[in-house]
VEXGU-272839 format. One record per atom (N, C-alpha, C): atom name; residue in three letters; x, y, z. Coordinates in pm, 1 decimal, padded with zeros to 6 digits, always signed. Last residue first. Example, Ala and Ser with C-alpha at 12.3 -4.5 7.8 and 13.67 -1.06 7.14 Angstrom:
> atom type c1 c2 c3
> N SER +01285.0 -00225.0 +00708.0
> CA SER +01367.0 -00106.0 +00714.0
> C SER +01290.0 +00003.0 +00787.0
> N ALA +01319.0 -00569.0 +00780.0
> CA ALA +01230.0 -00450.0 +00780.0
> C ALA +01320.0 -00330.0 +00780.0
//
This chain:
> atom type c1 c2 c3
> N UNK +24098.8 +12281.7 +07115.8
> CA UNK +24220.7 +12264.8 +07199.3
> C UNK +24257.3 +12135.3 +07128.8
> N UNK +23888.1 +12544.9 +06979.8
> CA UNK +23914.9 +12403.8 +06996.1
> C UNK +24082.0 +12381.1 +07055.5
> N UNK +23869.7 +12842.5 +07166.4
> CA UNK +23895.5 +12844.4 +07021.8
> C UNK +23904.4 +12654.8 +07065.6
> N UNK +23562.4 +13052.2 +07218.8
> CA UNK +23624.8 +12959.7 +07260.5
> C UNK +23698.5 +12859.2 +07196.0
> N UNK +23438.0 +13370.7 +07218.7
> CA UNK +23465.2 +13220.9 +07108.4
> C UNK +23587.4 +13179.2 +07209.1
> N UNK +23162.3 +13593.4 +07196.1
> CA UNK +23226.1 +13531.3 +07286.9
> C UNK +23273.5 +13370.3 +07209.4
> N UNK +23027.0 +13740.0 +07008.6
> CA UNK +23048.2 +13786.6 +07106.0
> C UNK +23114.6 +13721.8 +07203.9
> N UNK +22982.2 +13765.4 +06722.0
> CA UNK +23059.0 +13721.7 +06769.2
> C UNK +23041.4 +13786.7 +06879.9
> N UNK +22697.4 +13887.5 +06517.1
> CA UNK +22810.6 +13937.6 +06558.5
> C UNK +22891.8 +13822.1 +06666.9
> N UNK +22554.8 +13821.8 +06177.5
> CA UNK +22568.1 +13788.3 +06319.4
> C UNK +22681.1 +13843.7 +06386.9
> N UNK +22274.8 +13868.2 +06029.0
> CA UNK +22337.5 +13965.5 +06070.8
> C UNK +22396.7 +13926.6 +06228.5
> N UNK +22098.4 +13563.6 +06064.1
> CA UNK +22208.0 +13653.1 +05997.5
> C UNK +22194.1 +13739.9 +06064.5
> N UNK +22056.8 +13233.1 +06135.8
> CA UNK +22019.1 +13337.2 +06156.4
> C UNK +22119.5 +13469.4 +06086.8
> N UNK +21819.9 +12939.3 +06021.9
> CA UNK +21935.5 +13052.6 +06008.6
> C UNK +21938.8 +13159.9 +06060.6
> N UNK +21861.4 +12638.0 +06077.9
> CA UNK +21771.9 +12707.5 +06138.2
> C UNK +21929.4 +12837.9 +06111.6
> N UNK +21751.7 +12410.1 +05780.3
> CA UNK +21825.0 +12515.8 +05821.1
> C UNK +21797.3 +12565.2 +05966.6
> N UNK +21478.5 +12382.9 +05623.2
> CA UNK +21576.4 +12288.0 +05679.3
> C UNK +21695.3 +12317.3 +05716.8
> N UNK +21433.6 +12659.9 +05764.3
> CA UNK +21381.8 +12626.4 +05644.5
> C UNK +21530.6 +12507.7 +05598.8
> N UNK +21355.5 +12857.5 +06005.7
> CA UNK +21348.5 +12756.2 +05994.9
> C UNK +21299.5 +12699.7 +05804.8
> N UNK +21432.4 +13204.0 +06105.7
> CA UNK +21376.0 +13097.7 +06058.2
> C UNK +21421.5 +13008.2 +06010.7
> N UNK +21611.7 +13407.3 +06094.9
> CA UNK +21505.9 +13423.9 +06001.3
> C UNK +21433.6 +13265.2 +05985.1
> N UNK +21683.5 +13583.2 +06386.9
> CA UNK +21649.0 +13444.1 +06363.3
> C UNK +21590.3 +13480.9 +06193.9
> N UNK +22007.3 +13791.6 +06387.6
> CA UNK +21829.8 +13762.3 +06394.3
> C UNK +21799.0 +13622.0 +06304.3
> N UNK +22246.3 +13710.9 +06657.9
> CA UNK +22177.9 +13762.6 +06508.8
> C UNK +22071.4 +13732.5 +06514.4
> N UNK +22538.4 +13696.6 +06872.2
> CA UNK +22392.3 +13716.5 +06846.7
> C UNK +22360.4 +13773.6 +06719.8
> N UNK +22719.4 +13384.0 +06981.6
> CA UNK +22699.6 +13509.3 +06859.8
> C UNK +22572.0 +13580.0 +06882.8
> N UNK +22946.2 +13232.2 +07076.1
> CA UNK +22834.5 +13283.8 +07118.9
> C UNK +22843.7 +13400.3 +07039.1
> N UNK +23121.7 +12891.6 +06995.9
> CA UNK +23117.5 +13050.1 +07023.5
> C UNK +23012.1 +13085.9 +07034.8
> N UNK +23393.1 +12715.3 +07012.7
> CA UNK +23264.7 +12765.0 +07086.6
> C UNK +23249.2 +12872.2 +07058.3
> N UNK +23617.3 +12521.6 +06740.0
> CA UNK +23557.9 +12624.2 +06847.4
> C UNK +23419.2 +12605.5 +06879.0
> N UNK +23492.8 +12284.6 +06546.2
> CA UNK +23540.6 +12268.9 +06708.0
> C UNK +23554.2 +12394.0 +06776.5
> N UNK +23699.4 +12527.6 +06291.5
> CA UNK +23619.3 +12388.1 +06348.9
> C UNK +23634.4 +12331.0 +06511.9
> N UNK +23746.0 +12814.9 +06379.3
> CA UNK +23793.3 +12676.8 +06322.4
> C UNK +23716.1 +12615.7 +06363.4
> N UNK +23789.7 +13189.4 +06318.1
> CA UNK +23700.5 +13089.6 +06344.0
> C UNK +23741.3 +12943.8 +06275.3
> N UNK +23869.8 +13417.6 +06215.8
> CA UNK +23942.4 +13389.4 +06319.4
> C UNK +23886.4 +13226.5 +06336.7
> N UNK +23694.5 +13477.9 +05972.4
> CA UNK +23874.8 +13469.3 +05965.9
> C UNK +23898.1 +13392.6 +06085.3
> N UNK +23414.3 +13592.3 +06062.5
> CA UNK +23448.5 +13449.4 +06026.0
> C UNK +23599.5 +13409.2 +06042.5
> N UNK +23452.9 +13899.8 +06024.7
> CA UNK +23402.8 +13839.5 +06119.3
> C UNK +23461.1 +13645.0 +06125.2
> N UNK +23611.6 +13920.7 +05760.1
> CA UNK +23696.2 +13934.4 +05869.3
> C UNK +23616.4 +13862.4 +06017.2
> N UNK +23380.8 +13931.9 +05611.6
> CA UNK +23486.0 +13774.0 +05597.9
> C UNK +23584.7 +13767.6 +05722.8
> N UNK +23097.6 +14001.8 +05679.2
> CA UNK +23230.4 +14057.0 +05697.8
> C UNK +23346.2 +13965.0 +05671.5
> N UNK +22825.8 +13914.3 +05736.9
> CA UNK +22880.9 +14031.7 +05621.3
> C UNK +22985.9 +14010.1 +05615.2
> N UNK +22735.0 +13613.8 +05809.7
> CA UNK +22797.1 +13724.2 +05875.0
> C UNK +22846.8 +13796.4 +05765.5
> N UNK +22486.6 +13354.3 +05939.3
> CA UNK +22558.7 +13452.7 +05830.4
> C UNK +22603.8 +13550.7 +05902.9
> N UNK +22489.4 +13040.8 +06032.3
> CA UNK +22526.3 +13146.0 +06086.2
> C UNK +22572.1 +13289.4 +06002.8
> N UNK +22297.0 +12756.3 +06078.5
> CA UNK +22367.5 +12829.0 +05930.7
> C UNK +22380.7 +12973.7 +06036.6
> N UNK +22261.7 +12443.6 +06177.1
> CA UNK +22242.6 +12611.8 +06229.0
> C UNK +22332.0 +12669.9 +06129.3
> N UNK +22073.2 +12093.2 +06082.0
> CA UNK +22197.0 +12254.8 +06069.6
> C UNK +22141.7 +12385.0 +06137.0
> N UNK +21982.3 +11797.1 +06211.8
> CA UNK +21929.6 +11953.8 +06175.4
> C UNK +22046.6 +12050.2 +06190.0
> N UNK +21920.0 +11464.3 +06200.0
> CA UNK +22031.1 +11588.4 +06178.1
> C UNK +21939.3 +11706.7 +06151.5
> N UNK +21745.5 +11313.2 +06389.4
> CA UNK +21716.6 +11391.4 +06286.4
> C UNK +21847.5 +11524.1 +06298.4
> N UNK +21634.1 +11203.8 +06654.5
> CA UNK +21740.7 +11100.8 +06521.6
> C UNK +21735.8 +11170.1 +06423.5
> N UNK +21556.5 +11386.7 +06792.6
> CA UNK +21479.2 +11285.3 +06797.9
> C UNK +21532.8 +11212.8 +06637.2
> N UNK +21831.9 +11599.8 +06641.8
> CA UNK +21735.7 +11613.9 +06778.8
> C UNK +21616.3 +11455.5 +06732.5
> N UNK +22167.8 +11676.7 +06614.7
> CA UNK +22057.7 +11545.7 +06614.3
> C UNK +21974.0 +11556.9 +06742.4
> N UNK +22317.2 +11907.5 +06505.9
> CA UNK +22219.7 +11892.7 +06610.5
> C UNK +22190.7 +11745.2 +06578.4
> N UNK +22559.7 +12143.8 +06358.0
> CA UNK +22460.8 +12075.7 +06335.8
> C UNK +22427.8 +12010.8 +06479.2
> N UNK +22692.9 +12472.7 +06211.6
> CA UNK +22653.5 +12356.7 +06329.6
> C UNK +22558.5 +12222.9 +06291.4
> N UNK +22875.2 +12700.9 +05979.8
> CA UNK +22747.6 +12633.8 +06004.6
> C UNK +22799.9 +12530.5 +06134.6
> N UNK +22874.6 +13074.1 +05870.5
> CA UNK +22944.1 +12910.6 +05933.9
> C UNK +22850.2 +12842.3 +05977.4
> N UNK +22932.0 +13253.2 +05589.7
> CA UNK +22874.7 +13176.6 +05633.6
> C UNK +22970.1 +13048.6 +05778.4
> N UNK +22923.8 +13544.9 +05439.4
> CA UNK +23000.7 +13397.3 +05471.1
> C UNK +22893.4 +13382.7 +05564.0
> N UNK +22730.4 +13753.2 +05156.4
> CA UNK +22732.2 +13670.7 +05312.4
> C UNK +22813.6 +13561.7 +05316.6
> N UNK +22658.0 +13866.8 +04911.4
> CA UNK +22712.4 +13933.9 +05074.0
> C UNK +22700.7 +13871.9 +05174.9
> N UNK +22529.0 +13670.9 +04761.1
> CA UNK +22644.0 +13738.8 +04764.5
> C UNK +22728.0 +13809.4 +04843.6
> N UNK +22341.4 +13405.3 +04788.3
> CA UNK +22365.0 +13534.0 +04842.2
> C UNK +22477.9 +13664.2 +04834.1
> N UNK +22359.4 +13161.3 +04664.9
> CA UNK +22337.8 +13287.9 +04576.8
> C UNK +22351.8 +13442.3 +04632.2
> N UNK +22659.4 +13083.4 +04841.5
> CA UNK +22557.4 +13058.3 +04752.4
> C UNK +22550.6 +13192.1 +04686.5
> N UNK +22874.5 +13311.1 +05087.1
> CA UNK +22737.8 +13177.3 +05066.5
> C UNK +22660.9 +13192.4 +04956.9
> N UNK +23196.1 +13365.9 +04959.7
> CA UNK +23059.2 +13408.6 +04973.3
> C UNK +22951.0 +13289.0 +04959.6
> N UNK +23447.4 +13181.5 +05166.5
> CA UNK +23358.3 +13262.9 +05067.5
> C UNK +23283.0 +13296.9 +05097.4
> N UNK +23464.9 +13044.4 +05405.2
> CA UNK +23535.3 +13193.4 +05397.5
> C UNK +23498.7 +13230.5 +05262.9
> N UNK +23266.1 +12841.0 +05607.8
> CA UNK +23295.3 +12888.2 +05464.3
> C UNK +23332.6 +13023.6 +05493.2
> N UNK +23300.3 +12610.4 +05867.7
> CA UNK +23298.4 +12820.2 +05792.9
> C UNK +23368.7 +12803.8 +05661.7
> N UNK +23173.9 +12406.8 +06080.1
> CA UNK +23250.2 +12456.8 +05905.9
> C UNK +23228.8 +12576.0 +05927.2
> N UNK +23092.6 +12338.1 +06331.9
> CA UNK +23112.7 +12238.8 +06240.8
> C UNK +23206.6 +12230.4 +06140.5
> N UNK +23085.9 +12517.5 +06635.8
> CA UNK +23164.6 +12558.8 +06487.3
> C UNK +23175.5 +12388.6 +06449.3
> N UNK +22895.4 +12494.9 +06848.3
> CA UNK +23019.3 +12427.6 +06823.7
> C UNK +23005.4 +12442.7 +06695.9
> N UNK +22717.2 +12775.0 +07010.1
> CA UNK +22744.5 +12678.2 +06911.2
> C UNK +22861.5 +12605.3 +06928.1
> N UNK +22482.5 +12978.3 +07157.5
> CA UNK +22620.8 +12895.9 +07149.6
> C UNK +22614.8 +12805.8 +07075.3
> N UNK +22282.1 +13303.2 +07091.2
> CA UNK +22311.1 +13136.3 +07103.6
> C UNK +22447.5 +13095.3 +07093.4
> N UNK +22071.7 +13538.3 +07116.9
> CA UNK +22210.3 +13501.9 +07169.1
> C UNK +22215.6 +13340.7 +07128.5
> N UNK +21899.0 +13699.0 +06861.5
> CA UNK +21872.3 +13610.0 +06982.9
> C UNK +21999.2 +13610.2 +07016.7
> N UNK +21645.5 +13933.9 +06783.2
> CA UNK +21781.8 +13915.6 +06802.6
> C UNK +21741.7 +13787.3 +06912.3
> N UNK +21356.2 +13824.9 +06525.9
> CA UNK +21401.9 +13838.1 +06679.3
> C UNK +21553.4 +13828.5 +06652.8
> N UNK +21271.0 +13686.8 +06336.1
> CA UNK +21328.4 +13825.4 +06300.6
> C UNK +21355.6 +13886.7 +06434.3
> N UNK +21061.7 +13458.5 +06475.3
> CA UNK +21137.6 +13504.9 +06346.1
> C UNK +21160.2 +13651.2 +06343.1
> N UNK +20988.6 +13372.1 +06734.9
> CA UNK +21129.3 +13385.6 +06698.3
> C UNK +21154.7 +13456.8 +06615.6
> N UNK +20670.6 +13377.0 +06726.5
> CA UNK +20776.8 +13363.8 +06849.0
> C UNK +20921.7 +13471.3 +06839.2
> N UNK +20612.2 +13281.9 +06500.3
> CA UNK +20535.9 +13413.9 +06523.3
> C UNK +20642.5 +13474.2 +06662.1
> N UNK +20756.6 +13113.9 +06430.3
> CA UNK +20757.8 +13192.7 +06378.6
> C UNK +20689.8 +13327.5 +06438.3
> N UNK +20639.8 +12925.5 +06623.5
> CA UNK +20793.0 +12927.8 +06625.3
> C UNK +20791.3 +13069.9 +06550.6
> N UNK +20363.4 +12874.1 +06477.9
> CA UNK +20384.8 +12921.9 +06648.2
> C UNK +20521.0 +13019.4 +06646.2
> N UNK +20395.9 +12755.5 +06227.0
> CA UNK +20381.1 +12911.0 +06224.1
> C UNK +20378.7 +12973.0 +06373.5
> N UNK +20557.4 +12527.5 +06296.4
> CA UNK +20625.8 +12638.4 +06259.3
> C UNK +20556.2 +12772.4 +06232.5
> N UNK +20557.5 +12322.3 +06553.3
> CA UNK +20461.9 +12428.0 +06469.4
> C UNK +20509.1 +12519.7 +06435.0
> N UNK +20739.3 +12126.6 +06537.1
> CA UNK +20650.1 +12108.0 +06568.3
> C UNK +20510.6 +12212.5 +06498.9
> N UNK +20980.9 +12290.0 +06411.3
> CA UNK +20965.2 +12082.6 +06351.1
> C UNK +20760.5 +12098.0 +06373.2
> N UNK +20998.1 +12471.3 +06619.3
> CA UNK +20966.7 +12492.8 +06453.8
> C UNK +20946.4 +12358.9 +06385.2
> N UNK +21044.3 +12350.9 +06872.3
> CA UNK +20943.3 +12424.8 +06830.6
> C UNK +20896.2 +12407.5 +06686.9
> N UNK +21312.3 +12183.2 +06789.3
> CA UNK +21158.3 +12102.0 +06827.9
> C UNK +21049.3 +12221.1 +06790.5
> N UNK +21409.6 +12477.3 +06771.2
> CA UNK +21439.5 +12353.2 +06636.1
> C UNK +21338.6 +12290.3 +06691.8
> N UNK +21455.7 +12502.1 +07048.1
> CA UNK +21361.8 +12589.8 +06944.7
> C UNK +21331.8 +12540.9 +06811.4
> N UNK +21519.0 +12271.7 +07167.1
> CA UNK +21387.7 +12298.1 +07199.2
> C UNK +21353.4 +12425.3 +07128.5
> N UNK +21833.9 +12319.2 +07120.3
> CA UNK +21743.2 +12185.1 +07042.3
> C UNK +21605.5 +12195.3 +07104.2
> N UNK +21866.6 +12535.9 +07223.1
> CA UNK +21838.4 +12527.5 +07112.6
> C UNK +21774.4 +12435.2 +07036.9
> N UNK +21693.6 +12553.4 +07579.4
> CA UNK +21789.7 +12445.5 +07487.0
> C UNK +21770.2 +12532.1 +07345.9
> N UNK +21699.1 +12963.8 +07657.1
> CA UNK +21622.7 +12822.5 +07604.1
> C UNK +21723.3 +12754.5 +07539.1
> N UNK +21695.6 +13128.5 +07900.6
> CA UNK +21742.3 +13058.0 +07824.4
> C UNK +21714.8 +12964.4 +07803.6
> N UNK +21524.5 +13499.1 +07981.3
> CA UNK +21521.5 +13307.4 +07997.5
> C UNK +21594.6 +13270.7 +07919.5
> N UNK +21523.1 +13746.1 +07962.8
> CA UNK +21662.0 +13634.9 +08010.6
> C UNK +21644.7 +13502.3 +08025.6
> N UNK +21462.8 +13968.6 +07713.3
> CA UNK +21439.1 +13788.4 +07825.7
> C UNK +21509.4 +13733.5 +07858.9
> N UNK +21584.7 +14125.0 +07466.2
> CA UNK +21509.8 +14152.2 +07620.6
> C UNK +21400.6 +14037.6 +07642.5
> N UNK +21595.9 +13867.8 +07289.7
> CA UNK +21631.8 +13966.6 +07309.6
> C UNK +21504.4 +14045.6 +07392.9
> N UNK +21632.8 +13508.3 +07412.5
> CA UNK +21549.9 +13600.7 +07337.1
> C UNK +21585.9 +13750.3 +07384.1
> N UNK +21943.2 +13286.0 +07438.4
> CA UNK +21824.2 +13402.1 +07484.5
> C UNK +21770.0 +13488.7 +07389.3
> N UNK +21997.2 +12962.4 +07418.5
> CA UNK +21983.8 +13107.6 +07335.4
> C UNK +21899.7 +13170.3 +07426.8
> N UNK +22263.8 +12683.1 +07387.5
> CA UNK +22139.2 +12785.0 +07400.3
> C UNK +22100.4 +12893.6 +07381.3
> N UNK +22396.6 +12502.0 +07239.0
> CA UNK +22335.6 +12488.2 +07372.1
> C UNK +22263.0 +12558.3 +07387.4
> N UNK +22512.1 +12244.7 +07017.0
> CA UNK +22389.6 +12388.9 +07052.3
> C UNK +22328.2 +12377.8 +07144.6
> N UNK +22642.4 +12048.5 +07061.3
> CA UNK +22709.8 +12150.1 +06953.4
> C UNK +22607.9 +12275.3 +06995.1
> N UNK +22660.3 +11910.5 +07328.8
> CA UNK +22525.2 +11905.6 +07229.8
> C UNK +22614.3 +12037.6 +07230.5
> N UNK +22911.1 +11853.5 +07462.1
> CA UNK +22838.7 +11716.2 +07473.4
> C UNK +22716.3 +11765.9 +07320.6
> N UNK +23150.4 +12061.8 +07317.1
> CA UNK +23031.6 +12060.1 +07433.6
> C UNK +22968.2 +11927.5 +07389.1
> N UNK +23462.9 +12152.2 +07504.3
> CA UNK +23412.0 +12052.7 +07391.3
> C UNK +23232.1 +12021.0 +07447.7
> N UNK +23736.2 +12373.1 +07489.7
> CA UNK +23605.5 +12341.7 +07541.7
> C UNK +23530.0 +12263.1 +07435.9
//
Protein backbone atom coordinates (compact mmCIF):
# COMPACT_ATOMS: atom_id res chain seq x y z
CA UNK A 1 0.00 0.00 0.00
CA UNK A 2 1.42 3.30 -1.21
CA UNK A 3 -0.31 6.48 0.05
CA UNK A 4 -0.47 9.63 -2.35
CA UNK A 5 0.15 11.99 1.31
CA UNK A 6 2.67 9.85 3.79
CA UNK A 7 0.05 11.34 6.60
CA UNK A 8 -3.28 10.69 6.42
CA UNK A 9 -4.97 10.99 9.55
CA UNK A 10 -5.75 11.00 13.10
CA UNK A 11 -8.41 10.74 15.62
CA UNK A 12 -8.54 12.52 18.85
CA UNK A 13 -8.94 10.21 21.79
CA UNK A 14 -12.64 9.78 22.63
CA UNK A 15 -13.81 11.62 19.00
CA UNK A 16 -14.31 10.00 16.19
CA UNK A 17 -13.85 12.73 13.95
CA UNK A 18 -10.88 12.31 11.69
CA UNK A 19 -8.71 14.87 10.94
CA UNK A 20 -6.11 15.38 7.57
CA UNK A 21 -2.77 15.36 9.51
CA UNK A 22 -1.60 17.88 7.20
CA UNK A 23 -4.54 20.13 8.83
CA UNK A 24 -3.08 19.55 12.38
CA UNK A 25 0.57 20.59 11.26
CA UNK A 26 -1.50 23.77 9.39
CA UNK A 27 -3.09 24.17 12.90
CA UNK A 28 0.21 24.44 14.83
CA UNK A 29 2.18 26.52 11.72
CA UNK A 30 -0.94 28.69 12.23
CA UNK A 31 -1.53 29.07 16.01
CA UNK A 32 0.40 27.13 18.02
CA UNK A 33 -0.83 28.09 21.36
CA UNK A 34 -4.67 27.13 19.83
CA UNK A 35 -3.05 23.61 18.51
CA UNK A 36 -1.62 23.22 21.83
CA UNK A 37 -4.27 23.84 23.96
CA UNK A 38 -6.23 21.31 21.44
CA UNK A 39 -3.70 18.47 20.94
CA UNK A 40 -0.80 18.58 23.27
CA UNK A 41 -0.54 15.57 25.49
CA UNK A 42 -3.73 14.09 23.90
CA UNK A 43 -3.71 10.19 22.74
CA UNK A 44 -4.25 10.42 19.13
CA UNK A 45 -4.47 7.60 16.29
CA UNK A 46 -2.59 8.52 13.06
CA UNK A 47 -1.32 6.83 9.73
CA UNK A 48 1.82 7.24 8.33
CA UNK A 49 4.21 6.18 5.55
CA UNK A 50 7.42 5.02 7.43
CA UNK A 51 10.27 7.43 5.81
CA UNK A 52 13.22 5.95 8.46
CA UNK A 53 13.48 4.11 11.81
CA UNK A 54 16.26 4.51 13.65
CA UNK A 55 16.92 1.18 15.66
CA UNK A 56 19.10 3.09 18.13
CA UNK A 57 18.53 5.21 20.80
CA UNK A 58 17.16 8.86 19.62
CA UNK A 59 19.67 11.61 20.44
CA UNK A 60 19.90 12.83 23.85
CA UNK A 61 16.97 10.93 24.84
CA UNK A 62 18.13 7.74 25.89
CA UNK A 63 15.08 5.62 26.14
CA UNK A 64 13.67 6.15 22.92
CA UNK A 65 13.87 4.74 19.02
CA UNK A 66 12.53 6.50 16.97
CA UNK A 67 10.74 6.48 13.31
CA UNK A 68 10.12 9.29 11.38
CA UNK A 69 7.57 10.69 8.12
CA UNK A 70 7.56 13.63 6.39
CA UNK A 71 4.70 15.98 4.64
CA UNK A 72 4.99 18.95 2.24
CA UNK A 73 2.21 21.09 3.35
CA UNK A 74 1.98 24.76 1.38
CA UNK A 75 5.85 23.91 -0.08
CA UNK A 76 7.15 23.28 3.38
CA UNK A 77 8.72 19.89 4.36
CA UNK A 78 7.46 19.11 7.85
CA UNK A 79 8.58 15.65 9.87
CA UNK A 80 6.39 13.30 12.15
CA UNK A 81 8.96 11.85 14.69
CA UNK A 82 7.31 8.72 16.24
CA UNK A 83 8.94 7.57 19.71
CA UNK A 84 8.68 4.18 21.01
CA UNK A 85 10.48 2.59 24.30
CA UNK A 86 10.95 -0.72 22.98
CA UNK A 87 13.46 -1.44 20.03
CA UNK A 88 11.34 -4.55 19.62
CA UNK A 89 8.30 -2.10 18.91
CA UNK A 90 10.30 -0.53 15.77
CA UNK A 91 12.28 -4.19 14.65
CA UNK A 92 9.53 -5.14 12.38
CA UNK A 93 9.23 -1.74 10.59
CA UNK A 94 10.80 -0.62 6.82
CA UNK A 95 10.69 2.14 4.87
CA UNK A 96 7.48 2.62 2.77
CA UNK A 97 5.37 0.57 5.22
CA UNK A 98 1.83 1.97 6.56
CA UNK A 99 1.16 2.09 9.75
CA UNK A 100 -1.28 3.28 12.40
CA UNK A 101 0.01 3.96 15.79
CA UNK A 102 -1.47 5.71 18.70
CA UNK A 103 0.71 8.06 21.14
CA UNK A 104 0.53 11.32 22.81
CA UNK A 105 0.99 14.39 20.86
CA UNK A 106 3.80 16.47 22.57
CA UNK A 107 3.67 18.96 20.03
CA UNK A 108 5.01 20.88 17.45
CA UNK A 109 8.62 21.91 17.56
CA UNK A 110 9.85 21.69 13.84
CA UNK A 111 8.86 18.20 14.36
CA UNK A 112 5.32 17.14 14.99
CA UNK A 113 6.18 14.42 17.84
CA UNK A 114 4.42 12.10 19.41
CA UNK A 115 5.70 9.36 22.04
CA UNK A 116 4.70 6.66 23.97
CA UNK A 117 3.71 4.96 20.69
CA UNK A 118 2.02 1.68 20.19
CA UNK A 119 1.54 0.07 16.66
CA UNK A 120 -1.70 -0.83 15.98
CA UNK A 121 -2.06 -1.59 12.48
CA UNK A 122 1.18 -1.88 9.65
CA UNK A 123 1.03 -2.39 6.27
CA UNK A 124 4.42 -3.72 5.23
CA UNK A 125 5.84 -1.83 1.50
CA UNK A 126 5.43 -4.27 -1.55
Amino acid sequence: MRLSNPCVALAVEGNEEILPLDGLIAEFDKNEARADLAYLNKTLTVTVQVKGVSRVKAGKDENKYYVYSSVVISAHLRSIKLLFTDPKDVAPLNKDDVVTIRGKCLGFSGDLIFDECVILKQNKAK
